[in-house]
C-alpha positions in Angstrom: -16.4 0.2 -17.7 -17.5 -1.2 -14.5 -20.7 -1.5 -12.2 -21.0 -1.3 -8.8 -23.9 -0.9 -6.7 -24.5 1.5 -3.8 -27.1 0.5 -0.9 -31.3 0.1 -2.4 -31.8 2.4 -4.5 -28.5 3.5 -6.8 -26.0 2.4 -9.0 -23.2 3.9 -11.5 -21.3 2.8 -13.8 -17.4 3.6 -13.6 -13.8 3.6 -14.8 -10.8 4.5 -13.1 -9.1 6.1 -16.6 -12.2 8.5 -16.9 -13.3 11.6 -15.1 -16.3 11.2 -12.3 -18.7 13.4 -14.5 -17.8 11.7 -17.9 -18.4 8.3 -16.2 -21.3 7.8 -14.1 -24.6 7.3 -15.0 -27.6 7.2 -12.9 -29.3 3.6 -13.1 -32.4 4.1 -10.3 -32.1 7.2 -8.5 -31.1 11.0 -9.2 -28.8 10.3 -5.8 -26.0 8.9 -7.5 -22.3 8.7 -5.7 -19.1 8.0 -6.9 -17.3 5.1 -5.3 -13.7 6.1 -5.8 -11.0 4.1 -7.7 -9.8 1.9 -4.6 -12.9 1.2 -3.2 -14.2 -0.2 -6.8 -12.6 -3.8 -6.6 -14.6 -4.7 -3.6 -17.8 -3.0 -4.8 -17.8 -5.4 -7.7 -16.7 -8.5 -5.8 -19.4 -8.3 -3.1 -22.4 -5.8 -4.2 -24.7 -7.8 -1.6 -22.0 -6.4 1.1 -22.0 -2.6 0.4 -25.8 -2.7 1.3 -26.2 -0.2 4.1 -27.7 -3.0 6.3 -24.8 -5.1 6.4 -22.2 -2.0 7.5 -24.5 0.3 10.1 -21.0 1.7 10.7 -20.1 2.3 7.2 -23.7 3.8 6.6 -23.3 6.6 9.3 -19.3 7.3 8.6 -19.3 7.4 5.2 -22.1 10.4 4.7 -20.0 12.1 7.4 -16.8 12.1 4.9 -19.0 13.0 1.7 -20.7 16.0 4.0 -17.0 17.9 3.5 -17.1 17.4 -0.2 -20.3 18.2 -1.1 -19.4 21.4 1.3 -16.5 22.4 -1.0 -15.6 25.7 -3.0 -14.1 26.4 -6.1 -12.1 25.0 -9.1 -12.2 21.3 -7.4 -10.1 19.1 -8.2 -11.8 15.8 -7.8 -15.3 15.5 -6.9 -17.2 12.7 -5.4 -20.5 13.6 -5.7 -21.6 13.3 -8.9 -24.2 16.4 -8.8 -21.5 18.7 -7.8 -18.7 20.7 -10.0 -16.9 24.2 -10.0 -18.1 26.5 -8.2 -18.2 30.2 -6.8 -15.1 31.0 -9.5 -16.5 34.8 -9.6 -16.1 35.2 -5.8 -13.8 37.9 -5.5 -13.1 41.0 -2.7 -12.7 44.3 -3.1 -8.9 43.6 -3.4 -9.4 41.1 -5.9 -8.4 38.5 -3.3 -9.8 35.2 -4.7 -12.5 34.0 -2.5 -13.5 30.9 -4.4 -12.2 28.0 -2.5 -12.6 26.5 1.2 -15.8 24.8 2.5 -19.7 26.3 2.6 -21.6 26.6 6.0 -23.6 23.5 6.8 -27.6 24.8 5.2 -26.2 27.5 2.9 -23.8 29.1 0.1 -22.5 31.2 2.8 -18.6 31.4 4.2 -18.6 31.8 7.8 -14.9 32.8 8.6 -15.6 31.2 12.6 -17.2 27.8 12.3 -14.6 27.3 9.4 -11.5 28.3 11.4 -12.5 26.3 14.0 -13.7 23.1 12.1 -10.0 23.4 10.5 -8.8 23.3 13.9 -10.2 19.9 15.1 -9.5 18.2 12.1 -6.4 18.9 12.1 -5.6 18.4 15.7 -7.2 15.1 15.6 -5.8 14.1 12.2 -2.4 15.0 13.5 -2.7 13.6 17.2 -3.9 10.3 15.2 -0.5 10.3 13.2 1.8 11.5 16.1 0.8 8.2 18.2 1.2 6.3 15.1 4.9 7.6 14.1 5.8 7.3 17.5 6.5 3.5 17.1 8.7 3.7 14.4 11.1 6.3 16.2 11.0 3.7 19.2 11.5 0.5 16.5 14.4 2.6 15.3 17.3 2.1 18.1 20.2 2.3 15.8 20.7 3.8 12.3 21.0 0.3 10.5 18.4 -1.7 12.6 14.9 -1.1 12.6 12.0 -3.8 13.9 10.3 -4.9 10.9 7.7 -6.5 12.8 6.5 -7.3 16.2 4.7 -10.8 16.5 4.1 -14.3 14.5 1.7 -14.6 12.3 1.9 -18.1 11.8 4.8 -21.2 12.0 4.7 -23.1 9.4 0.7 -23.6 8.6 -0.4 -23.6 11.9 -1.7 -20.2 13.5 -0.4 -18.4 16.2 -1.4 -15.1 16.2 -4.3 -15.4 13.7 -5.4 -18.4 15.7 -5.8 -16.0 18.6 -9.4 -14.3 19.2 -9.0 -12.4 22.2 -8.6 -8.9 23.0 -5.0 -7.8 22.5 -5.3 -7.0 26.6 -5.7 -10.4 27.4 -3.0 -11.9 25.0 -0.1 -12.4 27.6 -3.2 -14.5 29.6 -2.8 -17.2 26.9 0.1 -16.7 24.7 -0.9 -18.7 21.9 1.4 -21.7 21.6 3.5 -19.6 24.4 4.7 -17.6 22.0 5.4 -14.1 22.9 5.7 -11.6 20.9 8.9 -11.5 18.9 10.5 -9.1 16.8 11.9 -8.6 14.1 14.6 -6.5 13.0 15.5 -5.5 9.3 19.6 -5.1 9.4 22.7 -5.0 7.0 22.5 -8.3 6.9 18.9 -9.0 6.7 17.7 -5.7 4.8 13.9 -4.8 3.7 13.7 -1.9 1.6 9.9 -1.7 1.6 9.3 -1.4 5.8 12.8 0.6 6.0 12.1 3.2 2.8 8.0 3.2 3.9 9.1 3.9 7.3 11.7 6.9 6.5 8.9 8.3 4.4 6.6 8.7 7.1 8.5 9.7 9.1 9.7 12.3 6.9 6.4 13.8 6.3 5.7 15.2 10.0 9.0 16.1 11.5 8.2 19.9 12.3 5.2 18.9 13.8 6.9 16.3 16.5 10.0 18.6 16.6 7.4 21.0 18.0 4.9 18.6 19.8 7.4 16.0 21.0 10.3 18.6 21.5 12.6 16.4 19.8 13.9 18.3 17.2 17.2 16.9 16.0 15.6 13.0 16.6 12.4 13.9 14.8 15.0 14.8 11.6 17.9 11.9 12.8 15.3 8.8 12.2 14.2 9.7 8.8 17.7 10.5 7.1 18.9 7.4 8.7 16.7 5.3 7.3 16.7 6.6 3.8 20.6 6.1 4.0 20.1 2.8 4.8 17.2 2.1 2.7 19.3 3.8 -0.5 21.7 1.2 -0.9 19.0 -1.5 -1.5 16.9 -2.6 -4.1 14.8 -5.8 -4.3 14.6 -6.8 -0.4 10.5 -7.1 -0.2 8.7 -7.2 2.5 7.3 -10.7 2.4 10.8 -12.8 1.7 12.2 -10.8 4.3 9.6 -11.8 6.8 10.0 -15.5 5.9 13.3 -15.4 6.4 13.3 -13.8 9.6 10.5 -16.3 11.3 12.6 -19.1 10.0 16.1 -17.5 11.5 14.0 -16.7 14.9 12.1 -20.1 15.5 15.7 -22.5 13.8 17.1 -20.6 16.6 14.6 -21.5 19.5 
């Protein structure tokens, strides 16, 4: 079991092997939230840092996120708030349709077929606007079916910084270029393979291709770039992401 404090006035106690109800226990307050799995490591490392005063951002964000799921209906299958279970199971129509699920009205235990149709609607079309500009760089860092850019810029050569030694905004970068180094990239190939960025890449790739086939109107690209890269990815096994990095900036800067 593990503590972990939440802003003034709340605390629980946790485990990621339990369920939320069997494993959380109010310490101060009757307003007791549980901090998921993932965000447990850093709760317990820095409980002076999830105070709402440190994080003004993270105070106003988070309560928007936990407003959905203390808004949902039905057999749930996770919940966050610990206050909250199953709910509306005997909500049936007159054709036994099973009305249990989907998300209350803001103030009440009401359905409201418009403000839900519509909320679904933005969400998703931000949601997927948000993840068709980010799986546009991939298709672009794809140019052939065995070579794919890894990575675009230096990190560091050797111990000294180049890009983490650089504090500007990224709009300003080609003002200084950091020990006038440009952005390089680098490419995972036959013959410097990285099954992590390639087999990541493919499957993200792979999980929206109807929606750029239909948004991008690239239909037979939106389906090429994923099947190559799982071909090329299928043959490897052990090529990590971090050797293959240090191999590549020592390749690049042995070079130049």
């Amino acid at each position: 079991m593990q503590l972990a404090s939440i802003g003034t006035d709340s605390a629980i106690i946790t485990s990621p092997t339990t369920s939320a109800a069997a494993s959380t226990v109010a310490m101060t307050s009757p307003a007791v939230v549980v901090i998921p799995a993932w965000n447990l490591h850093w709760s317990i490392l820095c409980n002076e840092c999830d105070r709402p005063e440190h994080h003004p951002q993270r105070a106003s964000v988070q309560p928007s996120f936990l407003f959905y799921h203390a808004q949902r209906s039905g057999k749930l299958p996770y919940q966050r708030l610990a206050w909250r279970s199953d709910l509306c199971l005997f909500c049936k129509g007159q054709y036994s349709e099973d009305l249990s699920g989907g998300y209350y009205e803001a103030a009440n235990t009401m359905k409201w077929g418009f403000p839900l149709a519509f909320t679904i609607t933005q969400l998703y079309n931000k949601v997927l606007e948000s993840v068709l500009w980010g799986t546009d760089y991939p298709v672009n860092a794809h140019p052939s079916p065995n070579v794919f850019v890894g990575q675009l810029g230096v990190s560091a050569v050797g111990t000294t910084d180049v890009d983490f030694g650089y504090f500007g905004p990224p709009e300003e970068y080609k003002m200084w270029v950091p020990l006038n180094i440009m952005h390089t990239p680098y490419y995972a190939t036959q013959q410097d393979p990285s099954s992590e960025i390639t087999g990541e890449s493919a499957a993200a790739l792979d999980a929206v291709p109807a929606e750029r086939s239909g948004l991008r109107g690239d239909a037979a690209q939106s389906l090429a770039h994923p099947l190559h890269l799982y071909h090329y990815v299928s043959g490897l096994v052990h090529e990590l992401y971090a050797g293959w990095v240090r191999a590549a900036v020592v390749s690049i800067f042995a070079v130049h």
